[in-house]
ZAMARGU-4260 file (C-alpha; in steps of 0.2 Angstrom, whole numbers, plus 5000, padded with zeros to 4 digits):
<rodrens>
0) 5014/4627/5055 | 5006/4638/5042 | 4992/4642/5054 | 5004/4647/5068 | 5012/4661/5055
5) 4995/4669/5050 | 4991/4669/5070 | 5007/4676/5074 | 5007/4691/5057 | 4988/4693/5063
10) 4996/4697/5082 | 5009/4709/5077 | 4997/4716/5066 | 4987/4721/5079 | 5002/4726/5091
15) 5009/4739/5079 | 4989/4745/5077 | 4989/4748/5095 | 5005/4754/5097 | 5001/4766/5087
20) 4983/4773/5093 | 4991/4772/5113 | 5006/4783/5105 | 4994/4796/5095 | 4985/4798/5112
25) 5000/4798/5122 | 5007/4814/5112 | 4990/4822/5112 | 4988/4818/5131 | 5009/4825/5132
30) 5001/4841/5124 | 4987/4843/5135 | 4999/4838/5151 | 5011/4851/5144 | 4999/4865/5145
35) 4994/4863/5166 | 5012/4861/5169 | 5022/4876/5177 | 5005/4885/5178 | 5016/4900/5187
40) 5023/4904/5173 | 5010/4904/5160 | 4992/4915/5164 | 4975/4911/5165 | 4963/4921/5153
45) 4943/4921/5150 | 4940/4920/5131 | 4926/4927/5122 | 4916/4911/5124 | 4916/4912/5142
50) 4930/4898/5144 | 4946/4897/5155 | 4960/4896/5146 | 4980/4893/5151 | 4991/4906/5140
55) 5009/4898/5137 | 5022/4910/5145 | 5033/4908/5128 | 5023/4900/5114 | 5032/4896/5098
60) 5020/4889/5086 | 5006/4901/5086 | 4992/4898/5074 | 4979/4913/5068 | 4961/4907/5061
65) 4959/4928/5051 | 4968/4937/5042 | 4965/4953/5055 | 4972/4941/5068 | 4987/4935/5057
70) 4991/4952/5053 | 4992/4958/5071 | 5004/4943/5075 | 5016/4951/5060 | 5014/4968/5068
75) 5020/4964/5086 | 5036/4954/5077 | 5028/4937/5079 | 5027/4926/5061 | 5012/4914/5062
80) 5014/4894/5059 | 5003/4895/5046 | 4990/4905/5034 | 4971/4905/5030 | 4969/4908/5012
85) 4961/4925/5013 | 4976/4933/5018 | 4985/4943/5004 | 4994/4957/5015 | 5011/4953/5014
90) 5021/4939/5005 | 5028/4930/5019 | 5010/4928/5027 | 5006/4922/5009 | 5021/4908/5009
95) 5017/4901/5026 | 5006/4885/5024 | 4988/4885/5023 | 4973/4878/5034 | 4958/4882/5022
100) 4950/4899/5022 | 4944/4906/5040 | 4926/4903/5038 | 4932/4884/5033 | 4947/4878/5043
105) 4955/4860/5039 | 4957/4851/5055 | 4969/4841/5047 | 4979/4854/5043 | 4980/4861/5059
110) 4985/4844/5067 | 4998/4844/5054 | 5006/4861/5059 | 5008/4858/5076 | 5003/4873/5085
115) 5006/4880/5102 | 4991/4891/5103 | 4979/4894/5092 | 4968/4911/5092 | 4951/4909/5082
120) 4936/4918/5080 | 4920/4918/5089 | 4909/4924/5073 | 4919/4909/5062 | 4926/4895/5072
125) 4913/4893/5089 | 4905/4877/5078 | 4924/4868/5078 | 4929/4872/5095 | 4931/4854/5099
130) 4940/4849/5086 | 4952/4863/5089 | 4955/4857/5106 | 4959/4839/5100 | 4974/4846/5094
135) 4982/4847/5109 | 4986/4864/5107 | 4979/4879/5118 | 4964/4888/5110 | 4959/4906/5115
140) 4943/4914/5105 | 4942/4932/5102 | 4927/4943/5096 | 4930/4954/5084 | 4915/4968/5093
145) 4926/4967/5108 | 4944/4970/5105 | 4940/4989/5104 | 4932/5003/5094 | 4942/5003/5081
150) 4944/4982/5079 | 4955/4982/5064 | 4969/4991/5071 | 4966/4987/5091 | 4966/4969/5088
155) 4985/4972/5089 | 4981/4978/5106 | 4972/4966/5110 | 4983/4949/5104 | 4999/4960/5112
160) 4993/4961/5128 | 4987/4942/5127 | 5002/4936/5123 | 5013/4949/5133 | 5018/4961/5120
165) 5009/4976/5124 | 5024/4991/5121 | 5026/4985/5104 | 5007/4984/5100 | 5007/5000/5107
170) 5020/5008/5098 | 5010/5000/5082 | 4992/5006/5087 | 4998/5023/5090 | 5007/5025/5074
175) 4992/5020/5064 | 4980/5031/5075 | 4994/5046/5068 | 4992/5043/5051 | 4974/5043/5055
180) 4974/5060/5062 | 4982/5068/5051 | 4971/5062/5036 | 4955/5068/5047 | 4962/5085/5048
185) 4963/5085/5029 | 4945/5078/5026 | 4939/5088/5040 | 4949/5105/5032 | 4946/5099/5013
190) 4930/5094/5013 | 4910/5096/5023 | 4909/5077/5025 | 4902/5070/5041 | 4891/5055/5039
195) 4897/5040/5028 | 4892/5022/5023 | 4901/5007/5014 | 4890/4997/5006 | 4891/4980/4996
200) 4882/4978/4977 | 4871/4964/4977 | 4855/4956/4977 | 4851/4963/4993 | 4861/4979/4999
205) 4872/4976/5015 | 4881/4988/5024 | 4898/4987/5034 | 4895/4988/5053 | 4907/5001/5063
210) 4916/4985/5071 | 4919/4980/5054 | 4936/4985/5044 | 4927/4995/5034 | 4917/5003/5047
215) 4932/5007/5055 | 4940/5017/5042 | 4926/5029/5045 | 4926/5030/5062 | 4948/5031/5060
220) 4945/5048/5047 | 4931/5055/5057 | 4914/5051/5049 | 4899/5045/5058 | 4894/5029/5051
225) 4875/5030/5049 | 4874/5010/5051 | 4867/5007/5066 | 4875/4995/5080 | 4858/4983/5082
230) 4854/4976/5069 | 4849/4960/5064 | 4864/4946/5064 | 4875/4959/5067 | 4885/4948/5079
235) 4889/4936/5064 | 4895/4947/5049 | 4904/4961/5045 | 4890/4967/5034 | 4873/4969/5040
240) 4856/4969/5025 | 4849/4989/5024 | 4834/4994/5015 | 4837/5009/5002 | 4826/5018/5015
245) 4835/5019/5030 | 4850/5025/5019 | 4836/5037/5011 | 4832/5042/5031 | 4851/5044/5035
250) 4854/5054/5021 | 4873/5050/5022 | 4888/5064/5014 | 4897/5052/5006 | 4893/5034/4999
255) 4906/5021/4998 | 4906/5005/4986 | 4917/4991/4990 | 4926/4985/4974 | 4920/4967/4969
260) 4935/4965/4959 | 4949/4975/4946 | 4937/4974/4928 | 4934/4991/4926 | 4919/4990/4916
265) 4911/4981/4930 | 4914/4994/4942 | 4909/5008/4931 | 4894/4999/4928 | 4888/4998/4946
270) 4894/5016/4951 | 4883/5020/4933 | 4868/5008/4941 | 4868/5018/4959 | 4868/5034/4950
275) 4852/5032/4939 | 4842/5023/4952 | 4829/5034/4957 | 4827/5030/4973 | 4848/5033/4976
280) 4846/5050/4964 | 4839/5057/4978 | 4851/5056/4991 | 4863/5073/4994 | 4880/5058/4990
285) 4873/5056/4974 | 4867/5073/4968 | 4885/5079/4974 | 4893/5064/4966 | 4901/5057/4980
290) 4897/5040/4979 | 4912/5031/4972 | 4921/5014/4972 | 4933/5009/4986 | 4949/5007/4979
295) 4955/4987/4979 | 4966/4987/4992 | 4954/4994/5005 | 4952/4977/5010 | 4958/4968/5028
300) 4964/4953/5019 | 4976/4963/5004 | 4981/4978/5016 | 4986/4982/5033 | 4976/4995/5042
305) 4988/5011/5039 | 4989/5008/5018 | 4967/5006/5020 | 4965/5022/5029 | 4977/5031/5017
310) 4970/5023/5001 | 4951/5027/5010 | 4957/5044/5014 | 4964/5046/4997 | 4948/5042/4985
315) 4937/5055/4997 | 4948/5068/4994 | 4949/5068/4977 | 4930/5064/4974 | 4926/5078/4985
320) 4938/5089/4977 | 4929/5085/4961 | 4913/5084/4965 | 4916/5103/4973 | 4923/5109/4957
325) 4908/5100/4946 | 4916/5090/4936 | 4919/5068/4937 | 4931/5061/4927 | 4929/5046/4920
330) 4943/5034/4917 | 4954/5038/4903 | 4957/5028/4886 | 4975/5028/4878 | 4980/5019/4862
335) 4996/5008/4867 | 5010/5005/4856 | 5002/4989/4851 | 4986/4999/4845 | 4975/4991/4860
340) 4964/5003/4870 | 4967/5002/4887 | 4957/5010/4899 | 4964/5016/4914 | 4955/5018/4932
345) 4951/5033/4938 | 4959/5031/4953 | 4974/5018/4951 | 4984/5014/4966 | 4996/5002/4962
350) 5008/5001/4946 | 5019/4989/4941 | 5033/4994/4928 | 5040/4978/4920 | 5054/4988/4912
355) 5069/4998/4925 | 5070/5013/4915 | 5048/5017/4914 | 5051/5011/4933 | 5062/5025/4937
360) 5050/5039/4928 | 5035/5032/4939 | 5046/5038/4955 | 5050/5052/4944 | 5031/5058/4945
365) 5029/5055/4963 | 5023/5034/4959 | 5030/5022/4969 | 5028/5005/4960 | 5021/4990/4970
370) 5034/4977/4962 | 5051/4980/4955 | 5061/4970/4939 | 5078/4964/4945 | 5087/4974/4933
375) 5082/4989/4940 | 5096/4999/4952 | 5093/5015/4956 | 5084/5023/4973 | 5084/5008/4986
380) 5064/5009/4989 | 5065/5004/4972 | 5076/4990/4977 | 5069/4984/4991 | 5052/4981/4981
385) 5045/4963/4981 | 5053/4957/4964 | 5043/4949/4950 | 5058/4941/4941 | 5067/4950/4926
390) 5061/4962/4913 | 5066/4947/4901 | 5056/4932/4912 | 5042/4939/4921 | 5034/4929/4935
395) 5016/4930/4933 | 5012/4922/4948 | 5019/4936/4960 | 5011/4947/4946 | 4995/4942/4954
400) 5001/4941/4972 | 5003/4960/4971 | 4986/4963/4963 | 4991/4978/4952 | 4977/4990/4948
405) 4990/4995/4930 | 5004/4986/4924 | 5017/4995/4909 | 5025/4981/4899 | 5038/4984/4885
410) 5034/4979/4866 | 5050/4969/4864 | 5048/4959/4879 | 5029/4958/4888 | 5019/4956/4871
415) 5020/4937/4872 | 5013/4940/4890 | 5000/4948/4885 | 4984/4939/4886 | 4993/4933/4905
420) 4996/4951/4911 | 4978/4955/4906 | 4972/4939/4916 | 4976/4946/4932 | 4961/4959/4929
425) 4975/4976/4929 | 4975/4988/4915 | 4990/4983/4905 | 4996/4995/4895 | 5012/4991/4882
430) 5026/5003/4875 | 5040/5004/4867 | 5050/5015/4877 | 5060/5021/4864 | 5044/5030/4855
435) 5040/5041/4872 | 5048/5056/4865 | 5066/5061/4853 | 5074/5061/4870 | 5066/5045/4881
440) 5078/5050/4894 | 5065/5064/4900 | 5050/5060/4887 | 5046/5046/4898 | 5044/5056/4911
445) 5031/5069/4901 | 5022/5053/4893 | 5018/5046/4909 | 5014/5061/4918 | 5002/5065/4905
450) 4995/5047/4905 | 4992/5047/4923 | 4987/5063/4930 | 5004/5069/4935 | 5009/5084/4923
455) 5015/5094/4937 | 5028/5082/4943 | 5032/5079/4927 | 5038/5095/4922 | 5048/5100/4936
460) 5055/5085/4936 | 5061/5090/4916 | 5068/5108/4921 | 5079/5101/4934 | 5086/5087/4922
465) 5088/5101/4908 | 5094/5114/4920 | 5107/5100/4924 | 5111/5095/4906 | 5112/5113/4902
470) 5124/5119/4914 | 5136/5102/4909 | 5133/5105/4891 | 5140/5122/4892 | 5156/5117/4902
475) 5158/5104/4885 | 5157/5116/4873 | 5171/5128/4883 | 5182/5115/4887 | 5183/5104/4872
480) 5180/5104/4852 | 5169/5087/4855 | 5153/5089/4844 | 5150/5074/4835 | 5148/5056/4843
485) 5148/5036/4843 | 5141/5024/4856 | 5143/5006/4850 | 5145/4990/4860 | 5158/4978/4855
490) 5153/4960/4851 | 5154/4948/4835 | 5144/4963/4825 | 5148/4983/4829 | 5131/4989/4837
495) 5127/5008/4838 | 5117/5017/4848 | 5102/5028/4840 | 5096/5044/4844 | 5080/5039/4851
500) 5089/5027/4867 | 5093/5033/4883 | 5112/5033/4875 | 5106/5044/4863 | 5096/5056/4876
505) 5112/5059/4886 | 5121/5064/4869 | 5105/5074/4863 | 5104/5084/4880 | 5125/5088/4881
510) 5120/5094/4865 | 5132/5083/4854 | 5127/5075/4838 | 5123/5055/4837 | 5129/5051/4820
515) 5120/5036/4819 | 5106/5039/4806 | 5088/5036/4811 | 5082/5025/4797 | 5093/5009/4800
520) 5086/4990/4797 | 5079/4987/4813 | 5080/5001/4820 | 5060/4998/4827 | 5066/4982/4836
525) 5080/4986/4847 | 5090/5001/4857 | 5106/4994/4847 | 5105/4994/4827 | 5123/4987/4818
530) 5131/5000/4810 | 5147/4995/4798 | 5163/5002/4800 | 5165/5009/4782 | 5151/5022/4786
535) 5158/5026/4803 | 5175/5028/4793 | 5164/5040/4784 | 5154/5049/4797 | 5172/5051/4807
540) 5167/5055/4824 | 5176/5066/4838 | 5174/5054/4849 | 5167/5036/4852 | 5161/5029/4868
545) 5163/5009/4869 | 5148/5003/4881 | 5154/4996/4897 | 5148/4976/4897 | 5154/4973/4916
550) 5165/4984/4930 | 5179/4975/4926 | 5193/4989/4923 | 5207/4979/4916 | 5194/4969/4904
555) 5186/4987/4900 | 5206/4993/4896 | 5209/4976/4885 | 5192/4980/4874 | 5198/4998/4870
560) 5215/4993/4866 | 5209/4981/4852 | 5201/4996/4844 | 5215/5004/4845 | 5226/4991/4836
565) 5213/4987/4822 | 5219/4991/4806 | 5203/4999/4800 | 5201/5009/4816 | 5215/5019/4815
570) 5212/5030/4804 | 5197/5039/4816 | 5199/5055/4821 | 5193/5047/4836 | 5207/5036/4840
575) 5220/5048/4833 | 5217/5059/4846 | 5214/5045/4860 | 5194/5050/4861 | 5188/5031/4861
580) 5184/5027/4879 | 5174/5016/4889 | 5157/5023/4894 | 5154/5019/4912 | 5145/5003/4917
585) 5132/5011/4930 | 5130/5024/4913 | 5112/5014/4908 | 5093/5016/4912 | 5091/5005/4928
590) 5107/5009/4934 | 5107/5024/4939 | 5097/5041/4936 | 5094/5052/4922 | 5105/5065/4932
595) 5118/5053/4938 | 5119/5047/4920 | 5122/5066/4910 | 5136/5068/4924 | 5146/5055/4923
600) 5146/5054/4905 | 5151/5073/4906 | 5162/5070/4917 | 5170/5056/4906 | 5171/5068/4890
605) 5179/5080/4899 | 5190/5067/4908 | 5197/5059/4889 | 5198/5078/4882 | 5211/5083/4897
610) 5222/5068/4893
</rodrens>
């Protein structure tokens, strides 16, 4: 009896074993049968390896083995079923699941995913093509030489046509090719340069190919790139090995480092190495100083083709224009609040502001930030950023995913993130916002456009908001007798606002006094310092403004009511004449504008002095 139950466990044993193999290549073999079926409605393609392959009509599950490739799925409005690891361009390709890196794909992974179709590289994936097929799913290989003469941005083209969206791929080619244009008219109008290479430090110099990304922001801007098309292994890498004397031979304008990574000192380092070689002392790129380091973000796998050719376009510009005028700048040194030096790039690209209000004086100076903190509310593009959590609970791991060449922290609330902000290799640079300037309001703007280059912006930025403030400050001092004033916010202790807060720039540019002393305890520590009612008794302001906590009217009504009422309140000059009122809600930094902030609080004396 007992011999009969191990036969019979041993049986079924083996059943569900085979049951389960038959099934596995039953849904493989469904796969494969799925592809030859209504063959009218799907095409037949040659790939790059020379193999026939059936194009679903309407794939669903479309899996991209490079980033380029990836990308141009994105571009013609289709999301991939997954991600290789080197693609950093945008945050949903970065959330899709992985497969391994392109140049080592996990089969498993793949059969995991499910794909339809799967579009993989001759120069990477050729060596795996059988394991891709025992997917089940349809695969097509593309060569990156072939997909056009400018592959980074034609392998849209390319992958539209295949897959039948070739008027948007169009569209998307051509709008690239414009932005193109119009920075080659600039080099071509600013500058004598012609002939170009991008190279990569190393043991051995390699040079990008022109069917490379890199190569291609040459060809895209209008310089010949002296690399030539046949060299050795050119068919396998984007970079090629050149010997210092073909460069020598070349002699090109312009020389163009890729960026290993963001330490600074590094990079200096390399440029200084190039520099006082004396083999690359005597090239025309070098005597002129213009060799330089790519910005970061020229890079396939951390941009898309428009932001590299602006960024390319961008650092040529400006080392020509200061290479004509004889002078380099190196980058610059400041002393933080924190007393760190912190030395910035010369050429930073992308900022990250952790606090709204030095967020809103970047866009003030022309800087658009790469990442936004939730508080901030102002301009939509500032909105619509990619968020890194709030001012108060930074995410540090979209910190990184953003890959920020300079991040601005606050004192009160970054400084215990300090050693995590500096690990993601940006300059990081902490302020206290309220010790930019007497009036932070607009000092912020100056301090940063001093810090980073951007003086001009920064002061017509300033003689708009004081010709604004000027103009409101006058209509104040016609209408009303308001000089002297309060902001506090209600709570379990009376906090006032000091002079040297947003609060206090708005009263400081209507030109009404804040009479809130300077010197109070913690007055280093926080916008709000607690200020007793027996010296605001004393001081006796015309007129006190009750921050806003929410937009809630009838709670705002209740909360200057209860002033009202209080005893020791009564005998304000303030409340006497009905001049406590409730400062607006949208009236704070992140909420809305420097502007929009001096009118509506205008607005809102004038309003309380009518009544």
């Amino acid at each position: 009896m007992k011999e009969n139950k191990i036969f019979i466990v041993f049986l079924a044993t083996v059943l569900i074993s085979t049951l389960g193999f038959v099934g596995s290549r039953v849904y493989a073999q469904t796969r494969l049968a799925d592809r030859t079926e209504d063959v009218q409605t799907k095409k037949t393609v040659k790939d790059e390896l020379g193999r026939e392959v059936v194009i679903p009509e309407n794939p669903e599950r479309i899996l991209a083995l490079t980033s380029a490739a990836m990308q141009a799925l994105f571009n013609i409005e289709i999301t991939p079923v997954g991600k290789v690891d080197n693609y950093k361009v945008s945050k949903e390709g970065m959330e899709l699941p992985s497969v391994g890196t392109a140049s080592s794909v996990s089969i498993e992974s793949v059969y995991a995913l499910k794909p339809d179709l799967i579009i993989a590289s001759s120069r990477f994936h050729s060596a795996i093509e059988e394991e891709l097929e025992k997917t089940g799913a349809v695969v097509y290989y593309f060569d990156p030489d072939k997909v056009g003469d400018i592959p980074v941005v034609e392998v849209t083209a390319y992958i539209g046509k295949l897959l039948g969206k070739d008027d948007i791929a169009r569209e998307y080619v051509q709008s690239v090719f414009k932005i193109a244009d119009e920075l080659k008219e600039k080099i071509d109008f600013q500058t004598d340069i012609e002939t170009g290479i991008v190279i990569q430090d190393g043991s051995t110099i390699v040079a990008a190919q022109n069917a490379s990304s890199y190569g291609s922001m040459l060809t895209l801007l209008g310089i010949d790139n002296i690399v030539p098309d046949n060299l050795p292994n050119a068919k396998k890498s984007s970079f090629v090995p050149l010997n210092v004397e073909s460069i020598l031979a070349s002699n090109p304008d312009i020389v163009l480092i890729m960026m290993s990574g963001k330490n600074t000192k590094n990079n200096k380092a390399i440029l200084e190495k190039f520099k006082s070689d004396p083999q690359w002392a005597a090239l025309d790129a070098v005597k002129k100083n213009r060799i330089l380091i790519l910005p970061f973000s020229v890079n396939p796998n951390r941009s898309t083709p428009e932001d590299m050719v602006q960024a390319t376009a961008k650092a040529i510009l400006k080392i020509a224009q200061k290479a004509d005028a004889g002078t380099i700048e190196s980058e610059k040194t400041i002393e933080d609040h924190i007393g760190r030096k912190v030395t910035i790039p010369e050429n930073p690209e992308r900022f990250l502001a952790l606090q709204p209000s030095i967020m809103e004086s970047l866009f003030c100076i022309g800087i658009k930030p790469v990442g936004k903190v939730d508080e901030y509310k102002i301009r939509k593009e500032g909105i619509a950023l990619p968020s890194v959590g709030s001012h108060t609970n930074v995410n540090i791991e979209v910190v990184y995913q953003l890959q920020p060449d300079v991040i601005i922290g606050n004192t009160r609330y970054q400084s215990s993130i300090l050693k995590s902000l500096e690990a993601t290799g940006a300059a990081v640079i902490i302020v206290n916002p309220e010790s930019l300037g007497e009036r932070p309001l607009i000092d912020s703007v100056r301090y940063w456009g001093k810090v980073f280059d951007r003086t001009k912006n920064a002061k017509e930025y300033i003689e708009y908001i004081t010709k604004i403030a000027d103009k409101l400050k006058q209509k104040i001092e016609r209408e009303t007798d308001i000089k002297r004033v309060l902001i506090l916010q209600d709570g379990d202790t009376i906090l006032a606002a000091q002079k040297t807060t947003s609060y206090g720039s708005i009263l400081s540019l209507l030109g009404l006094e804040n009479i809130v002393p300077d010197d109070l305890p913690g007055s280093k520590n926080a916008c709000l310092v607690s200020f007793d009612v027996e010296k605001i008794i004393q001081e006796d302001p015309d007129m006190i403004f009750v921050i806003a906590s929410s937009n809630d009217p009838e709670q705002n009504k209740a909360i200057i009511q209860k002033f009202k009422n209080d005893s020791k309140w009564q005998g304000l000059t303030a409340v006497k004449n009905n001049k406590i009122v409730t400062l607006p809600f949208k009236v704070k930094m992140g909420r809305s504008s420097a502007e929009e902030m001096l009118r509506t609080t205008a607005k809102t004396i004038l309003t309380a002095n009518e009544k």
